[in-house]
ROSE-94165 format. One line per 5 residues: number of its first residue (from 1); their letters; for each residue x, y, z of N, C-alpha, C. Coordinates in pm, 1 decimal. Layout:
% ROSE-94165
NUM> A> X:Y:Z:X:Y:Z:X:Y:Z ~ ...
***
This chain:
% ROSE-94165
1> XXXXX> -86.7:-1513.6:-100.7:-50.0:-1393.9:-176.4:98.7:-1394.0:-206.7 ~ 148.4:-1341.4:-347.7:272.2:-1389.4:-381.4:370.6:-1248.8:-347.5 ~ 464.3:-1214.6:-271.3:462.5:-1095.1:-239.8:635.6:-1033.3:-314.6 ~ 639.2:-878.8:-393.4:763.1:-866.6:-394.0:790.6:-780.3:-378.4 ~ 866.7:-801.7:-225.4:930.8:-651.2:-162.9:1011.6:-583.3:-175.5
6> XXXXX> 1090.9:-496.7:-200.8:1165.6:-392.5:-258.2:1220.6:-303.0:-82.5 ~ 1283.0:-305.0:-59.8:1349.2:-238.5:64.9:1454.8:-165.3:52.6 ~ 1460.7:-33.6:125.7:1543.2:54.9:135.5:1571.7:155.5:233.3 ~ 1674.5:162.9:288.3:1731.9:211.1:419.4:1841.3:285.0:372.9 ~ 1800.7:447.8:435.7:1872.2:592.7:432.2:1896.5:650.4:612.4
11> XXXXX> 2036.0:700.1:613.1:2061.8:767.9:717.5:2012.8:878.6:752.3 ~ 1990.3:920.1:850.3:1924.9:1054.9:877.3:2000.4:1143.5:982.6 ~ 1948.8:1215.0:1035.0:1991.1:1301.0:1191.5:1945.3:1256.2:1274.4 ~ 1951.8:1164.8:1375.4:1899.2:1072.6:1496.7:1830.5:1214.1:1573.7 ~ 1867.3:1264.2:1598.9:1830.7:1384.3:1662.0:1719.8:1470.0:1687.9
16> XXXXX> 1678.2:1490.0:1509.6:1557.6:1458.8:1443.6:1439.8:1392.4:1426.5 ~ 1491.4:1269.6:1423.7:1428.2:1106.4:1440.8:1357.7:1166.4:1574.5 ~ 1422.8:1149.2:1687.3:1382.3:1169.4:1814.5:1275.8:1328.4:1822.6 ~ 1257.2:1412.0:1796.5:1187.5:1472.3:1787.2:1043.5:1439.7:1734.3 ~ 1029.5:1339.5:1669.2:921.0:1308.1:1601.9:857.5:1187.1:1654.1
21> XXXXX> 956.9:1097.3:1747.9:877.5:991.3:1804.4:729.5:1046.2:1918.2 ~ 640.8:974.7:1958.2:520.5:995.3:2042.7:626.6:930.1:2180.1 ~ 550.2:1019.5:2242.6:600.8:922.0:2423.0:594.1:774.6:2399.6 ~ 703.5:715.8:2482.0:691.0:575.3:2516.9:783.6:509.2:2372.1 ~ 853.0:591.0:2295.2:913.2:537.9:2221.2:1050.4:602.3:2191.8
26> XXXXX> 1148.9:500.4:2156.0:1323.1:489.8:2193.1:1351.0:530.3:2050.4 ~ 1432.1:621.2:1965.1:1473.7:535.3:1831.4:1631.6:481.5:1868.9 ~ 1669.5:388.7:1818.0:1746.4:308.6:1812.0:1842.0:301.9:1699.0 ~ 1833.4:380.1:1574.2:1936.8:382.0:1523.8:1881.8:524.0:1409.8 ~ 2000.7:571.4:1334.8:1984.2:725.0:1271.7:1892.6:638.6:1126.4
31> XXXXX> 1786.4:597.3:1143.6:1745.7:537.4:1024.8:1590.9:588.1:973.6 ~ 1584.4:585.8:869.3:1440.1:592.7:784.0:1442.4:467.0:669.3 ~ 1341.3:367.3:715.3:1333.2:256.2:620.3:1183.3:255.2:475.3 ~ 1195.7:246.5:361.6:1087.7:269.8:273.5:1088.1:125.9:221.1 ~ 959.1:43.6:230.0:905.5:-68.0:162.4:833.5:-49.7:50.4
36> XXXXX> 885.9:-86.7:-82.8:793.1:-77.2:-186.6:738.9:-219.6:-183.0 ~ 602.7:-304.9:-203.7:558.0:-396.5:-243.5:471.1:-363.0:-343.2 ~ 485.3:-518.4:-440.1:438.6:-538.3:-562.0:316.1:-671.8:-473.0 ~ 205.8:-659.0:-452.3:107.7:-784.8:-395.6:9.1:-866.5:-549.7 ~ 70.1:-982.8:-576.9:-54.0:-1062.9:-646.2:-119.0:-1146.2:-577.5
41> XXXXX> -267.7:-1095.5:-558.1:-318.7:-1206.7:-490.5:-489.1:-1189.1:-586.9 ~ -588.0:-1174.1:-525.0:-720.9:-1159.4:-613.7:-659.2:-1078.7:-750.1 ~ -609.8:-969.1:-693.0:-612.6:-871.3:-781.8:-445.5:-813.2:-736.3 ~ -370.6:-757.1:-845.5:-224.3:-715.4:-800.6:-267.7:-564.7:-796.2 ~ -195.0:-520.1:-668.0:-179.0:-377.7:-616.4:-18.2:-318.5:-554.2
46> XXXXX> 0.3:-259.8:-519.1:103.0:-179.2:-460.7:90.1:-126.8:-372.5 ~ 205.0:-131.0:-252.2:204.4:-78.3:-161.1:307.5:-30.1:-110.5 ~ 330.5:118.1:-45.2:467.0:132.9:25.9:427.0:176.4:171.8 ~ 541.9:199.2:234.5:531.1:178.1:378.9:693.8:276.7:394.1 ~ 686.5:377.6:489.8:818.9:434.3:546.1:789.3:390.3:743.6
51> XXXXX> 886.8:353.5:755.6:932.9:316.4:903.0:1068.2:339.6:988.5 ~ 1058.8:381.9:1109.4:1205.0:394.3:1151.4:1255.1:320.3:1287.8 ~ 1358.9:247.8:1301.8:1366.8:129.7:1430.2:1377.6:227.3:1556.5 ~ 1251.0:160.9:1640.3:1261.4:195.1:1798.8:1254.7:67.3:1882.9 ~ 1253.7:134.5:1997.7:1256.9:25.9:2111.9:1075.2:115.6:2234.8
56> XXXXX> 1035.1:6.0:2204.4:865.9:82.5:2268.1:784.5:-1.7:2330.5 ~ 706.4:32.6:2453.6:632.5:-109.4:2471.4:692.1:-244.7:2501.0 ~ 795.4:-236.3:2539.3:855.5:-362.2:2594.0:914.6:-458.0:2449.5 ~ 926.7:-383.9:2333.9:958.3:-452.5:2188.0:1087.3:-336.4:2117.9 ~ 1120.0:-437.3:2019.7:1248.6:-364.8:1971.0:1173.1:-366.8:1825.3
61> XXXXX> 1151.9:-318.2:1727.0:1143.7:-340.6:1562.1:1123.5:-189.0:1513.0 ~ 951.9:-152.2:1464.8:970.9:-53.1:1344.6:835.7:2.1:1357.5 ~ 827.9:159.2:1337.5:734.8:229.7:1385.9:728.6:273.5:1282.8 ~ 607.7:223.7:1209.7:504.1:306.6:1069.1:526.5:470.8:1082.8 ~ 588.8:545.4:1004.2:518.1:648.7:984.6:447.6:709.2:903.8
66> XXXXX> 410.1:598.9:767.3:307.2:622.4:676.1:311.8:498.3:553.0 ~ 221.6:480.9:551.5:172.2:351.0:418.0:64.2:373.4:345.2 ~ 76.4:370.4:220.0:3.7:392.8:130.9:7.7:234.8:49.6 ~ -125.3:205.7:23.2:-183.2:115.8:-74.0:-241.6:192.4:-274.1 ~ -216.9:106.7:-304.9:-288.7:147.6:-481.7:-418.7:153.5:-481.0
71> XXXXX> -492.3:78.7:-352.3:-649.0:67.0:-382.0:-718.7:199.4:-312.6 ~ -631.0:226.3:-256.4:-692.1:346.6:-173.2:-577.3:526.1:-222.9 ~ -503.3:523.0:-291.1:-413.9:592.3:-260.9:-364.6:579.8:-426.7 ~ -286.3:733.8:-443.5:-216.2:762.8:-582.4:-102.8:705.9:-628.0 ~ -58.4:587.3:-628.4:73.6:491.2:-641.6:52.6:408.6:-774.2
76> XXXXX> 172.6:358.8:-809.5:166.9:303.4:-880.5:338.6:260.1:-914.2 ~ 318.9:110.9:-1028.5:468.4:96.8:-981.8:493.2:65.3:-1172.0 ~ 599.9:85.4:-1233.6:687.8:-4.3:-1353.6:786.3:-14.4:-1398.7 ~ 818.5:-139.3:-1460.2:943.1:-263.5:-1439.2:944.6:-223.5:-1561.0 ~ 1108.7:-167.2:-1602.9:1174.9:-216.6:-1707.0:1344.8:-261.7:-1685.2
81> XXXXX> 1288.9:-371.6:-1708.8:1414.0:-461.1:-1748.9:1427.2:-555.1:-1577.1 ~ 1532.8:-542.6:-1555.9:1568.7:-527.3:-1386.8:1495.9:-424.0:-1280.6 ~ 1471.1:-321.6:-1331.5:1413.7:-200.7:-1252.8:1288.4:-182.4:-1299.0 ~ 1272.7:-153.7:-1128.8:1128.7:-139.1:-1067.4:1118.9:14.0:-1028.2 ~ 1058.2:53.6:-1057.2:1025.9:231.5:-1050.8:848.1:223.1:-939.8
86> XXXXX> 850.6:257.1:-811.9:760.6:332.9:-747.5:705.6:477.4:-744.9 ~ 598.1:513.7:-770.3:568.6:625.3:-844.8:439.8:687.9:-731.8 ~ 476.4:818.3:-721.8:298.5:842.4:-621.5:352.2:987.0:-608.7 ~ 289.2:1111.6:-589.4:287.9:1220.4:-572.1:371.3:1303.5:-490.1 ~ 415.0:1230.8:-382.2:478.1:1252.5:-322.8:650.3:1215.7:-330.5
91> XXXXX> 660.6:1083.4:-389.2:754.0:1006.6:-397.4:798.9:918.5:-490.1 ~ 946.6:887.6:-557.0:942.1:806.2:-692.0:1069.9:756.3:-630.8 ~ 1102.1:611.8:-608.2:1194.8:568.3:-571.5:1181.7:416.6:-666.9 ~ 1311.4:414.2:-732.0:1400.6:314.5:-833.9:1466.8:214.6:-762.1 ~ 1443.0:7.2:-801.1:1478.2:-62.8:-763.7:1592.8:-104.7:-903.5
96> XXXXX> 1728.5:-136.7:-894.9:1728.5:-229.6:-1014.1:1838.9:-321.8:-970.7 ~ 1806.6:-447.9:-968.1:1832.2:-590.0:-877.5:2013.5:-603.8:-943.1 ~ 2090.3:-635.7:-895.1:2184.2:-633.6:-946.0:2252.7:-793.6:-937.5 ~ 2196.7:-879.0:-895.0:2204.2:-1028.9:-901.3:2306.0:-1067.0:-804.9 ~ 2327.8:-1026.3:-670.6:2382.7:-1056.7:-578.9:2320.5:-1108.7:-484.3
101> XXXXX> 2301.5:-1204.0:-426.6:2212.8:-1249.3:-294.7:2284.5:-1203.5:-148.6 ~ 2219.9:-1182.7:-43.7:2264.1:-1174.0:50.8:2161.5:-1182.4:204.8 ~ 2165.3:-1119.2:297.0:2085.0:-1075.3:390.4:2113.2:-935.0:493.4 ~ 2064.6:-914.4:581.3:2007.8:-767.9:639.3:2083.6:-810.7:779.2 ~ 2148.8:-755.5:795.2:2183.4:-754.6:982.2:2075.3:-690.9:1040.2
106> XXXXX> 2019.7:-578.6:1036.6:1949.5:-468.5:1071.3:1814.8:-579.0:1115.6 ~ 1763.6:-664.5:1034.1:1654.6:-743.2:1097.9:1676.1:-818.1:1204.0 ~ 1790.2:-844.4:1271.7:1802.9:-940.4:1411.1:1691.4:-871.6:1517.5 ~ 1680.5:-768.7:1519.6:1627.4:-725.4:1608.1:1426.1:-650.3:1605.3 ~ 1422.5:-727.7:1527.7:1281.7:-681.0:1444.8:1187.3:-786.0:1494.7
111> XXXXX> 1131.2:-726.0:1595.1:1008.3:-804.0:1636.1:894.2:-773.2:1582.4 ~ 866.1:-683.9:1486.3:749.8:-647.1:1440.6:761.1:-538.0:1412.4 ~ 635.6:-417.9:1387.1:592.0:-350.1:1336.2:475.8:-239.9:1427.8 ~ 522.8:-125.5:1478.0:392.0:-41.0:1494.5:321.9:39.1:1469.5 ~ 194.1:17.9:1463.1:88.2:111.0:1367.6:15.8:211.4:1466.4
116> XXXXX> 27.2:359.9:1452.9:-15.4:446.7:1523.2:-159.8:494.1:1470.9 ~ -296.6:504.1:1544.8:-425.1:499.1:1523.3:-451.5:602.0:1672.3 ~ -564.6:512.9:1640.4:-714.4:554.7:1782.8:-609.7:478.2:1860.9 ~ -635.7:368.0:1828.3:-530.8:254.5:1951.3:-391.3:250.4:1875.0 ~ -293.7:207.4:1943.9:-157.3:175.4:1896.0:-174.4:13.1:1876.3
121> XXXXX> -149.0:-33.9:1735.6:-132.7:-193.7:1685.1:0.6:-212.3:1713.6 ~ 9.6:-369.2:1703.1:126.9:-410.1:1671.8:112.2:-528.3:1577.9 ~ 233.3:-522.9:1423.3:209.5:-689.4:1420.9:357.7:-725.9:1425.3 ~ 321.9:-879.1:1429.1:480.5:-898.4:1484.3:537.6:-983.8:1297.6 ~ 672.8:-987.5:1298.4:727.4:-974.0:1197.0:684.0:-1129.6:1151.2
126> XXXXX> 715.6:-1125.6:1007.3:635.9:-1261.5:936.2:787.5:-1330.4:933.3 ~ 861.9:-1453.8:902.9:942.4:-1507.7:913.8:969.2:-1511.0:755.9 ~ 1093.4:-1484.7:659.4:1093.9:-1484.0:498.9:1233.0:-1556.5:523.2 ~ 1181.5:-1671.6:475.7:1311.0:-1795.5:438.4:1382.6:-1764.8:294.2 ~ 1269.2:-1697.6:183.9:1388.5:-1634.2:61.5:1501.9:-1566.3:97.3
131> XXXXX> 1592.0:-1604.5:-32.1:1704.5:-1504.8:-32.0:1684.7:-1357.7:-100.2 ~ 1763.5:-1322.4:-53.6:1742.3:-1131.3:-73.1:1833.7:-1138.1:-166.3 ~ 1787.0:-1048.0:-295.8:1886.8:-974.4:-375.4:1944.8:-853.0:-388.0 ~ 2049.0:-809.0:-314.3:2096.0:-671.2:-372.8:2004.4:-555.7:-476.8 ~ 2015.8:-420.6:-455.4:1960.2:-322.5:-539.0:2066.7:-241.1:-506.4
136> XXXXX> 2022.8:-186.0:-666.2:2088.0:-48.3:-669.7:1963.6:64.4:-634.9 ~ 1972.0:165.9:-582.4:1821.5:251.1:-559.4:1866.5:364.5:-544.1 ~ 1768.5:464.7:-613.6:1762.9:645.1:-631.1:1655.2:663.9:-569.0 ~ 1584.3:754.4:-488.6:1514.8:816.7:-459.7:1485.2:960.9:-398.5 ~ 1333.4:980.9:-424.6:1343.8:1152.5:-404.9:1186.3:1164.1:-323.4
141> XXXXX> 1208.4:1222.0:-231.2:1057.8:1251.0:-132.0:1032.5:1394.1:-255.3 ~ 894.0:1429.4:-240.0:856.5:1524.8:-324.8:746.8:1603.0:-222.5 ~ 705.5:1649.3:-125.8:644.4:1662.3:-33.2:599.3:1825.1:-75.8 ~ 766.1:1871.7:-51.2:808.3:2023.9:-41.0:963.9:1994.5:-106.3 ~ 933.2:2129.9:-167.8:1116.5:2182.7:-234.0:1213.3:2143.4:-91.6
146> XXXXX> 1335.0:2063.5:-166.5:1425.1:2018.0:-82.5:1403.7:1900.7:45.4 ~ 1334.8:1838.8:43.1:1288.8:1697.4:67.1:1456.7:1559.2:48.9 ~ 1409.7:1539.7:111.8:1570.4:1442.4:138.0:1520.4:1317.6:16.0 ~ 1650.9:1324.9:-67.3:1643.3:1245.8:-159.5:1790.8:1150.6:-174.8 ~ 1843.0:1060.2:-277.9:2002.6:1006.0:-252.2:1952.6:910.2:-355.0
151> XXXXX> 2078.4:821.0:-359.3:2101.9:734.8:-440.9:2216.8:614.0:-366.5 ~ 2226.9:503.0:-359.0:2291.0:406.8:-312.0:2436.6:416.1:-369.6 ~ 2512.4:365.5:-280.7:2680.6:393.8:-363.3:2693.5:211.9:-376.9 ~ 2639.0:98.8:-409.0:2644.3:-28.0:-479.1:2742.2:-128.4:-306.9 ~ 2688.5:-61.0:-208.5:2742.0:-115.3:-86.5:2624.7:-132.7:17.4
156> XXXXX> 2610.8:-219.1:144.1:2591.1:-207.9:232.0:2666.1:-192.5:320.8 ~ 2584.6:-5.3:402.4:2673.2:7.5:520.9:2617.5:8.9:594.2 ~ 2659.6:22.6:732.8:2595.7:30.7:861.5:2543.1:162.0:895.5 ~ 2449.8:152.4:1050.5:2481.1:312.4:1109.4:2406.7:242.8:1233.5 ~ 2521.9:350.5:1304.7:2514.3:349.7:1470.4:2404.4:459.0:1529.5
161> XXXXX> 2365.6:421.3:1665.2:2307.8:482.8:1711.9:2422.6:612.3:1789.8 ~ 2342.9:755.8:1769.0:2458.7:835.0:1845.4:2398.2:917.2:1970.8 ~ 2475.6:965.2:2041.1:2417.4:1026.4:2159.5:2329.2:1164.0:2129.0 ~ 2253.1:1174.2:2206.6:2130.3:1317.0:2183.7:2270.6:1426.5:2186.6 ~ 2238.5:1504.9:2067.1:2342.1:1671.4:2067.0:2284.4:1745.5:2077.2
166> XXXXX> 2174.9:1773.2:2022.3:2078.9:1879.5:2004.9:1905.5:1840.4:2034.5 ~ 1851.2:1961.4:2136.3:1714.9:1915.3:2137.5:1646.7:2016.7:2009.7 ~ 1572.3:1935.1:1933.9:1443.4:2007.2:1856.3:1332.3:2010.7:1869.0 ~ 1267.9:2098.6:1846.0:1090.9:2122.1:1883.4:1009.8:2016.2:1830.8 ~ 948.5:1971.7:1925.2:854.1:1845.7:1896.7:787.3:1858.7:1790.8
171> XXXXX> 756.1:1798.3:1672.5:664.2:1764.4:1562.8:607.2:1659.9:1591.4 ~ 509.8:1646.8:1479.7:386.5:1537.9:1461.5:513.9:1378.6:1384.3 ~ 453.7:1281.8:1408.5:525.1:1173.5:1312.8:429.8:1197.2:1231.4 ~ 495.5:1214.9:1111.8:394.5:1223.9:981.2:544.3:1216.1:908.7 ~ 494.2:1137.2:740.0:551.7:1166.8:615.8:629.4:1304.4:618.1
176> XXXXX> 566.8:1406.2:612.9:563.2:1520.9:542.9:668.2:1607.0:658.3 ~ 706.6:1570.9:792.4:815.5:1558.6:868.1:936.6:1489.6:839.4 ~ 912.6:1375.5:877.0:1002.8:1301.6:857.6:1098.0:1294.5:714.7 ~ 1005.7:1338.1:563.9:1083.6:1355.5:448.5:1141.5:1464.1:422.2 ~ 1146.0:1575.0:522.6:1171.7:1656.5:539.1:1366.5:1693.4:558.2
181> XXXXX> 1370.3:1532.4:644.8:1531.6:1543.1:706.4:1590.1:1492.8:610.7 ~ 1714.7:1577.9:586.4:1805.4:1528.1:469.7:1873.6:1372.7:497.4 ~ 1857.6:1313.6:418.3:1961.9:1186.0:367.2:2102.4:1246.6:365.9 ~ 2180.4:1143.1:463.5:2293.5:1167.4:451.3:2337.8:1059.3:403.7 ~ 2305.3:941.0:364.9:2357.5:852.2:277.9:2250.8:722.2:292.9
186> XXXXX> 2243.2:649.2:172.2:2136.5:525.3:172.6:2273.6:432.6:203.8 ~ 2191.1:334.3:266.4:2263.2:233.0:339.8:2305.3:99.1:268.4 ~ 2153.3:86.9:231.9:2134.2:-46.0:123.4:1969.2:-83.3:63.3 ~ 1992.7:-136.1:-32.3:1888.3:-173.8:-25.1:1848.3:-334.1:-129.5 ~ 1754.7:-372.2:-111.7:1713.0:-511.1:-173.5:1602.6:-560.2:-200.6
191> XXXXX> 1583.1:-674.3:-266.0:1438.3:-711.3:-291.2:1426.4:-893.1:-268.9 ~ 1304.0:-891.1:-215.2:1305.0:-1077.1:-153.1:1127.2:-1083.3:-210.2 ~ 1115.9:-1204.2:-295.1:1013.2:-1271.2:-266.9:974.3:-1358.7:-224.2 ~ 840.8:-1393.5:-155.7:786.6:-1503.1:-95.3:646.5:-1536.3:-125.3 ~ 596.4:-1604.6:-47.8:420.7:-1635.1:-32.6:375.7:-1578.6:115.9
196> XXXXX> 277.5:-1524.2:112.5:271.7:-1437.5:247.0:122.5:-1475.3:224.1 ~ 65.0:-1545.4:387.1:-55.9:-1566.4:402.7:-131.4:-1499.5:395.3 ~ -138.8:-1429.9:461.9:-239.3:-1312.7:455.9:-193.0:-1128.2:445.0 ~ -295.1:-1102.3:403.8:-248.6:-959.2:365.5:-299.6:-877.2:494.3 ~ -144.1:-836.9:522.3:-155.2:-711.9:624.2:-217.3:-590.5:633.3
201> XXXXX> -285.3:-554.5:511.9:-329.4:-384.3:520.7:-489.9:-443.7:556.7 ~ -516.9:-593.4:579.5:-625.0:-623.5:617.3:-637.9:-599.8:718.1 ~ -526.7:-580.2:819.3:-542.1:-614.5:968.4:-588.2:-492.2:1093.0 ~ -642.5:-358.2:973.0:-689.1:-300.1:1089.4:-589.0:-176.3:1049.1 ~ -517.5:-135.3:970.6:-446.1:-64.0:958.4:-512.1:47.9:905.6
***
């Protein structure tokens, strides 16, 4: 399957973050990550994915808090020119490649991926020898009025993990939480293609 991923990482309120994790899980940095994929394989579909880095289970990487597919779900994606536009009811977030190559610090520590169910999955991260290209990216959660939305300032920056300030009342991990917390700034974002063996939304998700 020929795969092209679209990635994007926004700051949040760690604070927040932590309110929404399930027992048995750390977050590790003030982050909310959104995967747009473009998949050709039988048939081309779309998929996005929001995730945020913890430490859980004896693993360090990225805890699903919602993925949506085209075959099952209201998405849809289109390219003009350089830019890639993700589209779905909830959410419309803009790729447009700006011809810089580079790579992600933020992945050193990415052992995988966890999927919250009946049982808790894990898969562990696929290895992508492509080079990554720079994006410029806008986006807007559409959930509820005032939904954390931003736009990239043409940089990658960092963000630290900060100490607990405030406790908040436990919520559910869901979308409709989590898009809730304002963006205080997008970090970066990019797009890499590869060949990817098999398709993950096969695996039980």
């Amino acid at each position: 399957m020929q795969v092209e991923q679209y990635v994007m990482a926004y700051e949040v309120e760690q604070d927040r973050l932590r309110a929404l994790l399930p027992v048995g899980f750390v977050s590790l940095r003030p982050v909310l990550r959104i995967n747009g994929e473009i998949r050709r394989g039988p048939k081309e579909t779309a998929y996005l994915e929001l995730n945020t880095p913890v430490e859980g289970h004896g693993k360090r990487g990225w805890l699903n808090v919602g993925h949506w597919d085209s075959r099952t779900a209201e998405l849809s994606y289109a390219r003009e020119g350089k830019t890639v536009t993700f589209a779905a009811p909830f959410l419309t977030i803009s790729f447009a490649a700006v011809g810089v190559e580079g790579g992600c610090p933020a992945e050193r520590d990415n052992e995988g991926c966890f999927f919250l169910g009946e049982t808790l999955s894990f898969r562990p991260s696929q290895p992508v020898n492509s080079n990554k290209e720079f994006c410029d990216c806008v986006f807007a959660w559409q959930f509820s009025p005032g939904d954390a939305q931003g736009a990239s300032q043409g940089k990658t920056l960092p963000a630290f993990a900060t100490a607990p300030r405030k406790t908040y009342e436990k919520r559910a991990l869901s979308p409709e939480n989590a898009a809730a917390i304002p963006c205080r700034q997008v970090l970066g974002s990019y797009v890499v293609r590869w060949e990817r063996g098999e398709d993950p939304s096969e695996q039980g998700s």
